[in-house]
Structures are given as C-alpha cells and as structure tokens.
mmCIF file of the N, C-alpha and C atoms, coordinates in Angstrom:
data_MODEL
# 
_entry.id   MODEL 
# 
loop_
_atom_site.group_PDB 
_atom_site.id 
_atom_site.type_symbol 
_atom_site.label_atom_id 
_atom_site.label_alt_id 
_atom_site.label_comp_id 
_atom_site.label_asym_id 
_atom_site.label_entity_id 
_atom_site.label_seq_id 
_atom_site.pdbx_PDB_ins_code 
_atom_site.Cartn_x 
_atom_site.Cartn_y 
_atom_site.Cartn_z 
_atom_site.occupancy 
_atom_site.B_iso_or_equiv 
_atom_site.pdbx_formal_charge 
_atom_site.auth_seq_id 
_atom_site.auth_comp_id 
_atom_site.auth_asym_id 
_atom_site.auth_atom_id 
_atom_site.pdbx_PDB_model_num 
ATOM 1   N N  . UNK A 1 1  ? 47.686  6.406   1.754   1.00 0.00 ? 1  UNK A N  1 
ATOM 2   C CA . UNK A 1 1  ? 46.586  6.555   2.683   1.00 0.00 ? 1  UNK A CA 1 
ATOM 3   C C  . UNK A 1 1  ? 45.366  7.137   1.983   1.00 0.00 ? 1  UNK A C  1 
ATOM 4   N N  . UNK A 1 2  ? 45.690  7.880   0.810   1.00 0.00 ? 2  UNK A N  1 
ATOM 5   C CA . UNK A 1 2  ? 44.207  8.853   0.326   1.00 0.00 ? 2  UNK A CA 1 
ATOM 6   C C  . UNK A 1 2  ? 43.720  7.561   -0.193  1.00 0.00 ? 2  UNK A C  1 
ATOM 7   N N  . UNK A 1 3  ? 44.293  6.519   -1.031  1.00 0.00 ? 3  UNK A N  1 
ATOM 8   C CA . UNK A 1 3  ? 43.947  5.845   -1.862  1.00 0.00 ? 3  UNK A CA 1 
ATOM 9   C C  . UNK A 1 3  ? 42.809  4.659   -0.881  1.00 0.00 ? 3  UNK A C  1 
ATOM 10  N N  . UNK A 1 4  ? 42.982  4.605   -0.168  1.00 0.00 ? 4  UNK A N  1 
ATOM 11  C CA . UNK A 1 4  ? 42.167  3.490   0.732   1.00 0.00 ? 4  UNK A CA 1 
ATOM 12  C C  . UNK A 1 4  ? 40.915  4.335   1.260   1.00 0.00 ? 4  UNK A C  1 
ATOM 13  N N  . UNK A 1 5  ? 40.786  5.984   1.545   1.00 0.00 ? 5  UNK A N  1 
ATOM 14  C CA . UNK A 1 5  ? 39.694  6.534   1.788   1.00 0.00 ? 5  UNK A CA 1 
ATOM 15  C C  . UNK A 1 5  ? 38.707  6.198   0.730   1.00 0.00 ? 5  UNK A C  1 
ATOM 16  N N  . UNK A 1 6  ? 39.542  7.121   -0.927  1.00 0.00 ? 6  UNK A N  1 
ATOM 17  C CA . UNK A 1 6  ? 38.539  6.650   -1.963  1.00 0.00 ? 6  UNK A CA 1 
ATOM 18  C C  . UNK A 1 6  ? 38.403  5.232   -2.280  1.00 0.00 ? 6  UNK A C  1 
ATOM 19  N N  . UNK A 1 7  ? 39.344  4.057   -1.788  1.00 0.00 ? 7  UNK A N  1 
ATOM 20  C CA . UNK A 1 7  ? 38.435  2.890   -1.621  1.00 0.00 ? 7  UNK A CA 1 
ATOM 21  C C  . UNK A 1 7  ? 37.190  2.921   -0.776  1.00 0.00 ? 7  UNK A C  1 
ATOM 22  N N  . UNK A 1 8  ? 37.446  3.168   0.015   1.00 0.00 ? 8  UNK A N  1 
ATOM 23  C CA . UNK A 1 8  ? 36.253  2.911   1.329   1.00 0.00 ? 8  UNK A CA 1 
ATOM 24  C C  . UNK A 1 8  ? 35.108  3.822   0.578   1.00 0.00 ? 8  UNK A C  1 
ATOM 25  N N  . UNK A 1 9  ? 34.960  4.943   0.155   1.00 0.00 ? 9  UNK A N  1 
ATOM 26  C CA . UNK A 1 9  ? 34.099  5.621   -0.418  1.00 0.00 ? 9  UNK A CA 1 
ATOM 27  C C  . UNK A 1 9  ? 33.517  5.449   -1.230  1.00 0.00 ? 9  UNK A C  1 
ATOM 28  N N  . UNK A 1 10 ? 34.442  4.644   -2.204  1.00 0.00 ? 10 UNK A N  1 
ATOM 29  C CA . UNK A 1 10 ? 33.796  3.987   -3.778  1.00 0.00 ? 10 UNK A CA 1 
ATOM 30  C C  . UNK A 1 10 ? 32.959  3.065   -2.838  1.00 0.00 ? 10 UNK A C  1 
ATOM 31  N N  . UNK A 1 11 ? 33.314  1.949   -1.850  1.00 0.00 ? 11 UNK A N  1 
ATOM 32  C CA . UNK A 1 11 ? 32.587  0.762   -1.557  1.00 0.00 ? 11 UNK A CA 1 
ATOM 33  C C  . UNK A 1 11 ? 31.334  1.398   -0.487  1.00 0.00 ? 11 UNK A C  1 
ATOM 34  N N  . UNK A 1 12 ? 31.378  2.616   -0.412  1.00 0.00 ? 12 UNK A N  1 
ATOM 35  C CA . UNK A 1 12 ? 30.260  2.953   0.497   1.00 0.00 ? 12 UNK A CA 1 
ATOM 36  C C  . UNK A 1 12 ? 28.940  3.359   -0.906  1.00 0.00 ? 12 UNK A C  1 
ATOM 37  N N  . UNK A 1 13 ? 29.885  4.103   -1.652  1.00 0.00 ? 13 UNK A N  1 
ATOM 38  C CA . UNK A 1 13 ? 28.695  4.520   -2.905  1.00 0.00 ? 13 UNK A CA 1 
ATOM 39  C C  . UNK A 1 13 ? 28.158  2.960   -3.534  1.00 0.00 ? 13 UNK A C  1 
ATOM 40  N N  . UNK A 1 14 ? 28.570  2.225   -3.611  1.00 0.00 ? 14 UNK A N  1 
ATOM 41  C CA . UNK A 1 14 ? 28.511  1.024   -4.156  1.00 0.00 ? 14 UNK A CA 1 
ATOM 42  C C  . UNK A 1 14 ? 27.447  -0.071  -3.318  1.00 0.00 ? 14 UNK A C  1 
ATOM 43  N N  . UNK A 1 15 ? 27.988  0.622   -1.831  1.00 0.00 ? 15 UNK A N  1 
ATOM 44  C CA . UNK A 1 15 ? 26.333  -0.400  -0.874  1.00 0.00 ? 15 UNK A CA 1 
ATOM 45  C C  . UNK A 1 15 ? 25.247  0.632   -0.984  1.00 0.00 ? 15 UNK A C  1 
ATOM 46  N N  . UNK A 1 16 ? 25.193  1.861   -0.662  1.00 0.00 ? 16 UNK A N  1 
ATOM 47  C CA . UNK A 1 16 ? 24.194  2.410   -1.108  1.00 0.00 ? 16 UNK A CA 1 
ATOM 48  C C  . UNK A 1 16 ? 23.653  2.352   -2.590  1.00 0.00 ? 16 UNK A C  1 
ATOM 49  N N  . UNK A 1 17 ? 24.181  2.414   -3.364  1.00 0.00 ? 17 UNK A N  1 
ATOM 50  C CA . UNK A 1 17 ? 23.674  1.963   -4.544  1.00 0.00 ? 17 UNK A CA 1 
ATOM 51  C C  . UNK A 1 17 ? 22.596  0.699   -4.467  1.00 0.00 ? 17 UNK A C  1 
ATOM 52  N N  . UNK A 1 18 ? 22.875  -0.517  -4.177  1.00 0.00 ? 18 UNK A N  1 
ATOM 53  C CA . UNK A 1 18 ? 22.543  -1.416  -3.628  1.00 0.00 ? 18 UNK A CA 1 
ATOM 54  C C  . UNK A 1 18 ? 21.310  -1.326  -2.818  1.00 0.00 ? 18 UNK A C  1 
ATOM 55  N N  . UNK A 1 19 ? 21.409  -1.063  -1.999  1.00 0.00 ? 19 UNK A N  1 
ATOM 56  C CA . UNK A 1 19 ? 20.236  -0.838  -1.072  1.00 0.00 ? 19 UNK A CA 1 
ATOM 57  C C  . UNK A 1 19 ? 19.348  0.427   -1.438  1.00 0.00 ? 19 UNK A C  1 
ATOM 58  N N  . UNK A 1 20 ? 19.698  1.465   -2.939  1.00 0.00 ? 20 UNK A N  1 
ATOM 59  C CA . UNK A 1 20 ? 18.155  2.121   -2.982  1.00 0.00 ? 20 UNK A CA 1 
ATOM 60  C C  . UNK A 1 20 ? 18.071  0.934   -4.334  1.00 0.00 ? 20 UNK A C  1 
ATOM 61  N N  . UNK A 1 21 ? 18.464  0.228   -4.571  1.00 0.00 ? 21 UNK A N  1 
ATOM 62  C CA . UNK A 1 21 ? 18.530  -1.130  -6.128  1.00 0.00 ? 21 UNK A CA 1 
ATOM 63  C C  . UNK A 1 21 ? 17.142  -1.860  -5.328  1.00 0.00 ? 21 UNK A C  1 
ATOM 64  N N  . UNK A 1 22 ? 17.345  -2.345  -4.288  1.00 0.00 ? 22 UNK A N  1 
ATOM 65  C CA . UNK A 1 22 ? 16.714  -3.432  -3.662  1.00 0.00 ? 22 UNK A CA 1 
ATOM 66  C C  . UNK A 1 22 ? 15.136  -2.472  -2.890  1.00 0.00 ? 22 UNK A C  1 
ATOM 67  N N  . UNK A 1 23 ? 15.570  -1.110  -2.471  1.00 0.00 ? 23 UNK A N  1 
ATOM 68  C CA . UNK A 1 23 ? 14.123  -0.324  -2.141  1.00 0.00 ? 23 UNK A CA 1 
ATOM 69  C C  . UNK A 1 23 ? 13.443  0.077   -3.864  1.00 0.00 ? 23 UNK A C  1 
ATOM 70  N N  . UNK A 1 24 ? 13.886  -0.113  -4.315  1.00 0.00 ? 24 UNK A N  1 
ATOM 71  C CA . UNK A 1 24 ? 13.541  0.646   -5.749  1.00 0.00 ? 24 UNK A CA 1 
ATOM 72  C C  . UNK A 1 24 ? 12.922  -1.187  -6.427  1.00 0.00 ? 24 UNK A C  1 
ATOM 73  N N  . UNK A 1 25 ? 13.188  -2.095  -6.227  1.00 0.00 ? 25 UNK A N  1 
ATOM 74  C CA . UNK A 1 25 ? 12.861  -3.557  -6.681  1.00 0.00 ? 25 UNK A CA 1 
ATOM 75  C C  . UNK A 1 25 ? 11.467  -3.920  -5.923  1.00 0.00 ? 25 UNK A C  1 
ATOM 76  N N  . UNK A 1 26 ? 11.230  -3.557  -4.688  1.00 0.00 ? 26 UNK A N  1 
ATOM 77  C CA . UNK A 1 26 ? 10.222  -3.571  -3.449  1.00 0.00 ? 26 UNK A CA 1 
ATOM 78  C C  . UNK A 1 26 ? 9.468   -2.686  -3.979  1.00 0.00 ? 26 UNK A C  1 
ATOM 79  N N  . UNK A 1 27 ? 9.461   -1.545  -4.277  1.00 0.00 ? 27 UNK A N  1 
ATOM 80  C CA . UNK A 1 27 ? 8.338   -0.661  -4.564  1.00 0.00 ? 27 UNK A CA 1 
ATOM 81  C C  . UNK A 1 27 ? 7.865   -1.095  -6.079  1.00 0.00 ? 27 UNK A C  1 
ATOM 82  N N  . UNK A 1 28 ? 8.544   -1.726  -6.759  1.00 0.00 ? 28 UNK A N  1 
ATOM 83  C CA . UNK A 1 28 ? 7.804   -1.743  -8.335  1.00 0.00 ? 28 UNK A CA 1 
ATOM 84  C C  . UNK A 1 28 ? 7.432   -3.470  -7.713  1.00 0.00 ? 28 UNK A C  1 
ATOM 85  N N  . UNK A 1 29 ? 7.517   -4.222  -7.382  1.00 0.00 ? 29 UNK A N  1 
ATOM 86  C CA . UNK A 1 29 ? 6.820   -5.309  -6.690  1.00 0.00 ? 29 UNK A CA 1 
ATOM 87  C C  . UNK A 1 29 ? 5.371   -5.293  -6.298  1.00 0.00 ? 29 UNK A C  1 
ATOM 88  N N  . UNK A 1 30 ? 5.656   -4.368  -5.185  1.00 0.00 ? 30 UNK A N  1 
ATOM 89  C CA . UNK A 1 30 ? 4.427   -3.803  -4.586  1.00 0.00 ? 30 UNK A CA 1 
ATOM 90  C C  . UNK A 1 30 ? 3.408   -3.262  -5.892  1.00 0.00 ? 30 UNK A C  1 
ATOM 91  N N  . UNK A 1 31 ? 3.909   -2.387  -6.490  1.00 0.00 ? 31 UNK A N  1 
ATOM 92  C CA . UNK A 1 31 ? 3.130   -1.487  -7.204  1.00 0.00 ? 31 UNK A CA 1 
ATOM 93  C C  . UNK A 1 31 ? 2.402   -2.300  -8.153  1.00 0.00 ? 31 UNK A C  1 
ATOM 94  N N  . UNK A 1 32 ? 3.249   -3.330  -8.849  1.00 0.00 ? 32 UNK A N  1 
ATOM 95  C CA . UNK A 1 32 ? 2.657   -4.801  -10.058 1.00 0.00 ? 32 UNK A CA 1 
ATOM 96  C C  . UNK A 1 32 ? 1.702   -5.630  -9.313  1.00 0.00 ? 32 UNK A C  1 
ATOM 97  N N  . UNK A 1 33 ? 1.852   -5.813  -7.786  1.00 0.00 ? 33 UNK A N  1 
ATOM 98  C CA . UNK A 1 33 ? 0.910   -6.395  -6.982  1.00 0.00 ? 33 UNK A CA 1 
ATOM 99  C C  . UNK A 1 33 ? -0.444  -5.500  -6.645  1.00 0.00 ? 33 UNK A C  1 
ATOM 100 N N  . UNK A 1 34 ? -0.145  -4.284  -6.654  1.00 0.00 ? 34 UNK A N  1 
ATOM 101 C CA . UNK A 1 34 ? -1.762  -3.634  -6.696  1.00 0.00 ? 34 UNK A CA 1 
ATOM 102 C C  . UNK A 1 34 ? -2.340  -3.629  -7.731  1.00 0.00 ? 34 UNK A C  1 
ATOM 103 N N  . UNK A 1 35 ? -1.635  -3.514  -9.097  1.00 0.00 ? 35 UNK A N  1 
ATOM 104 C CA . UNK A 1 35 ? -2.028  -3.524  -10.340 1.00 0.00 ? 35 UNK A CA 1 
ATOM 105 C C  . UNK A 1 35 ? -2.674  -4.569  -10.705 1.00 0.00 ? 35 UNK A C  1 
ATOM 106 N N  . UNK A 1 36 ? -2.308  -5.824  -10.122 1.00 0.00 ? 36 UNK A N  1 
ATOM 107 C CA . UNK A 1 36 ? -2.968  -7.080  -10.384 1.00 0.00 ? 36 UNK A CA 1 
ATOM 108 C C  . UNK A 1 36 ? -4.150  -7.429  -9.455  1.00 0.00 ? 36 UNK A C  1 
ATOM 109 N N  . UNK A 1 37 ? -4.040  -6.689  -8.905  1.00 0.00 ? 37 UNK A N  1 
ATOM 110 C CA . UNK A 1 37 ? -5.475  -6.903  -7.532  1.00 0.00 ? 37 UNK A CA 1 
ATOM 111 C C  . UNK A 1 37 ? -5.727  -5.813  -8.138  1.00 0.00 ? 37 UNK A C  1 
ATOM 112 N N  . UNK A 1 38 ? -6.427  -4.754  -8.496  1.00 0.00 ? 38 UNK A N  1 
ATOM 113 C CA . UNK A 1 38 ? -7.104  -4.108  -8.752  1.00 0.00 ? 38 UNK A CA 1 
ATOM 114 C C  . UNK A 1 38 ? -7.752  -4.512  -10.878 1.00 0.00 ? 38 UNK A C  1 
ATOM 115 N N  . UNK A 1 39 ? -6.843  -5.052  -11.384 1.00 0.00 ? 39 UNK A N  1 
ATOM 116 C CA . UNK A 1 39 ? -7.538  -6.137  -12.399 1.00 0.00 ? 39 UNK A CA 1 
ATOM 117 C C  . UNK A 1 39 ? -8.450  -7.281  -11.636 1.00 0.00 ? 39 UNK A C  1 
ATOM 118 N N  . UNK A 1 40 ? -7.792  -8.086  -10.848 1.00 0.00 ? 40 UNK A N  1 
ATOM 119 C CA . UNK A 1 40 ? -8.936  -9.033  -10.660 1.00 0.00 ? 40 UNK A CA 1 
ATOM 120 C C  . UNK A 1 40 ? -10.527 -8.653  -10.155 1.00 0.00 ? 40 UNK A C  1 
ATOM 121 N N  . UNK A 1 41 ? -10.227 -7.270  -9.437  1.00 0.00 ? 41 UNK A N  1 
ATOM 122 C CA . UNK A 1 41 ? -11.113 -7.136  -8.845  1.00 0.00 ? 41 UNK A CA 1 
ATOM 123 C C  . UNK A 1 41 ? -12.346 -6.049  -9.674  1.00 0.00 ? 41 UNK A C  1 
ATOM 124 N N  . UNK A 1 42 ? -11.514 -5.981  -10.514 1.00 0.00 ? 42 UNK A N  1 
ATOM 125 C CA . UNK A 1 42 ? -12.698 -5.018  -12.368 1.00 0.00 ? 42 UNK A CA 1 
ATOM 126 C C  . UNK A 1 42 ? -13.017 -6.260  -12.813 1.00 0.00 ? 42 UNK A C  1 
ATOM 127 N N  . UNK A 1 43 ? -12.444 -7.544  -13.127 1.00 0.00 ? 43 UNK A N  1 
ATOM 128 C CA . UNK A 1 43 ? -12.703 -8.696  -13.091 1.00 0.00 ? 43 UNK A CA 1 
ATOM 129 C C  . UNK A 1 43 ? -14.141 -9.314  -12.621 1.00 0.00 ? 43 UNK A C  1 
ATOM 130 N N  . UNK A 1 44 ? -14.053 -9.461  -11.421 1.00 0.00 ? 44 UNK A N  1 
ATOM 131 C CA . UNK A 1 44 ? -14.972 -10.135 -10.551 1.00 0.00 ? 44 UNK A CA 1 
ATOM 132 C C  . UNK A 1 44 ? -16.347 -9.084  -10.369 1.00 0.00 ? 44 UNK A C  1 
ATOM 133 N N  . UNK A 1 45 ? -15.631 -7.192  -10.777 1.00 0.00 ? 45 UNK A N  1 
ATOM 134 C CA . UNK A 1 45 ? -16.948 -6.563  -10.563 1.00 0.00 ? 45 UNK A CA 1 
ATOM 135 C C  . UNK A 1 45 ? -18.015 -6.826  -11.918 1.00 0.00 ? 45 UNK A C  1 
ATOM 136 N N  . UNK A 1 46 ? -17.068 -7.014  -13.175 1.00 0.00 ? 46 UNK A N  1 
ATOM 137 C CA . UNK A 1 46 ? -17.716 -7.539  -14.599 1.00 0.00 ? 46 UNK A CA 1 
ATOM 138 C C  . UNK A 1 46 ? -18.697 -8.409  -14.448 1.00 0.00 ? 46 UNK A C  1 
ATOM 139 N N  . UNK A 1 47 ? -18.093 -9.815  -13.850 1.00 0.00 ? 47 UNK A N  1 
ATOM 140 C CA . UNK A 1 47 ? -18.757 -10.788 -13.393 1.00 0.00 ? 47 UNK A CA 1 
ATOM 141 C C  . UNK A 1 47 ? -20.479 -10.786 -12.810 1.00 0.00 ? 47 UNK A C  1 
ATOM 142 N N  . UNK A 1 48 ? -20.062 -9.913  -11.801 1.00 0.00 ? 48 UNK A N  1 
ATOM 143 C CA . UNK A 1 48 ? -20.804 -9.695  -10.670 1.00 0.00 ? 48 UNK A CA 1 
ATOM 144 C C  . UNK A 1 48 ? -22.426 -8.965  -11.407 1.00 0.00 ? 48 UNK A C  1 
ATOM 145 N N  . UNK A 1 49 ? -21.725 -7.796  -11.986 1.00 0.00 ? 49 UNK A N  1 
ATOM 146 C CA . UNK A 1 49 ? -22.984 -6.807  -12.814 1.00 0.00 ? 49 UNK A CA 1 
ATOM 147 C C  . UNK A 1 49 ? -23.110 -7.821  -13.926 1.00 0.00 ? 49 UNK A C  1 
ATOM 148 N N  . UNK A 1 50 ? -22.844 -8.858  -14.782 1.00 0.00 ? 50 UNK A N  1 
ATOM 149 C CA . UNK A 1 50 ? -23.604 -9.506  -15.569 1.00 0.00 ? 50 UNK A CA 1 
ATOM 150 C C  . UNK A 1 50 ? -24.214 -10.055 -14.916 1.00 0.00 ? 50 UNK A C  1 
ATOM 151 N N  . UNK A 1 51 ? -23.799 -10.966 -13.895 1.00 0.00 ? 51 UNK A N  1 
ATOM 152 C CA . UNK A 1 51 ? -25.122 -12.320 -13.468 1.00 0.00 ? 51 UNK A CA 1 
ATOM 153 C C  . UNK A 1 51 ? -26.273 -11.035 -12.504 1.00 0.00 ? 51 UNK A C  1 
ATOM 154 N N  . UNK A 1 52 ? -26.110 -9.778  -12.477 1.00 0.00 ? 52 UNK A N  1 
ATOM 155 C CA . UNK A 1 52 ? -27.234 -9.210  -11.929 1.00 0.00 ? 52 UNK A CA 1 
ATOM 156 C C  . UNK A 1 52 ? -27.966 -8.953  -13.287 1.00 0.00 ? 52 UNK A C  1 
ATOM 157 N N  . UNK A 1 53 ? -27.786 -8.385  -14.573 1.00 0.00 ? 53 UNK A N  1 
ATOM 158 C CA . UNK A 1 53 ? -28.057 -8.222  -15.998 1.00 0.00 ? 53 UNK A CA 1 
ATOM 159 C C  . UNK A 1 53 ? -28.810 -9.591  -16.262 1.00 0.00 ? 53 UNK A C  1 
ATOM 160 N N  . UNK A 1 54 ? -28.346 -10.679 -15.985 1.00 0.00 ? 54 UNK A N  1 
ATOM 161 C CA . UNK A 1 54 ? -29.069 -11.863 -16.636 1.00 0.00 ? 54 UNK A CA 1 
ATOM 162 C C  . UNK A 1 54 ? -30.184 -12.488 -15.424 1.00 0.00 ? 54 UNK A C  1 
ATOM 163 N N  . UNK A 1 55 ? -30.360 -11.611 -14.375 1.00 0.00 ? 55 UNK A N  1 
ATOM 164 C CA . UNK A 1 55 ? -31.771 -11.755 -13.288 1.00 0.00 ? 55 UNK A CA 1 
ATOM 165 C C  . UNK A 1 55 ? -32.184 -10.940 -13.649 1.00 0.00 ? 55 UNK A C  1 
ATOM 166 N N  . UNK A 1 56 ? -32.287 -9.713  -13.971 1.00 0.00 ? 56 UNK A N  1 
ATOM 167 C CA . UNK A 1 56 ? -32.920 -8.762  -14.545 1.00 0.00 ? 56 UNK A CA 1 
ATOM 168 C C  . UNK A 1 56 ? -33.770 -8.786  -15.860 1.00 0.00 ? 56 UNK A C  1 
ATOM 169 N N  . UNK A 1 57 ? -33.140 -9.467  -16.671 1.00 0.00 ? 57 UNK A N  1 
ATOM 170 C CA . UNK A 1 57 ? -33.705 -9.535  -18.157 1.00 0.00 ? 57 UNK A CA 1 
ATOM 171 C C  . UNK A 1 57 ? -33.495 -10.946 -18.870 1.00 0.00 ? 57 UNK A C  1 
ATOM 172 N N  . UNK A 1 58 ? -35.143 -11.995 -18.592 1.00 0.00 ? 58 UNK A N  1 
ATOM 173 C CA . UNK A 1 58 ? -34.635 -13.247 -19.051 1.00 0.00 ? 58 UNK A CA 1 
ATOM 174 C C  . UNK A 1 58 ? -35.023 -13.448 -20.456 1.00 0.00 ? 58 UNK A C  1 
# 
C-alpha cells in the first residue's frame, strides 16, 4: 500500500513539473515576443528620424 502512495506522489511531482515546464515555456515566449516588438519598433523609430534628417538638410 505505501508503495502506490509514493507512486501517486512521484506522478503528482511529475504533472506539476510539467505544468510550471509549460508556464515557464509561455513566459520566455512572451518575453522573445516583446523583445522583437520593441526591435522593430527602434527600427521604424531609426527610419522615421532619418527621413525627418533628410527634410531638414538637402
């Protein structure tokens, strides 16, 4: 009988494991997705202040 608790226990540590695997996969997702929107958008501000630089000074 003990032996089927520490089954059940190993397989409980084992879904939790799992499910902070999959919250821990979601947050570095997220986090590579702001990282890349906040490049495009130093990007587009580069952009933006040259073509004001090249009305400014022909």
């Amino acid at each position: 009988m003990q032996t089927k608790e520490w089954q059940e226990k190993d397989l409980n540590d084992i879904d939790d494991y799992f499910d902070y695997q999959q919250i821990k996969n979601k947050q570095q997702a997220k986090r590579k997705w702001r990282e890349i929107e906040a490049l495009k958008e130093q990007k587009r501000m580069q952009r933006e202040i040259a073509s004001y630089d090249s009305y400014a000074m022909p």
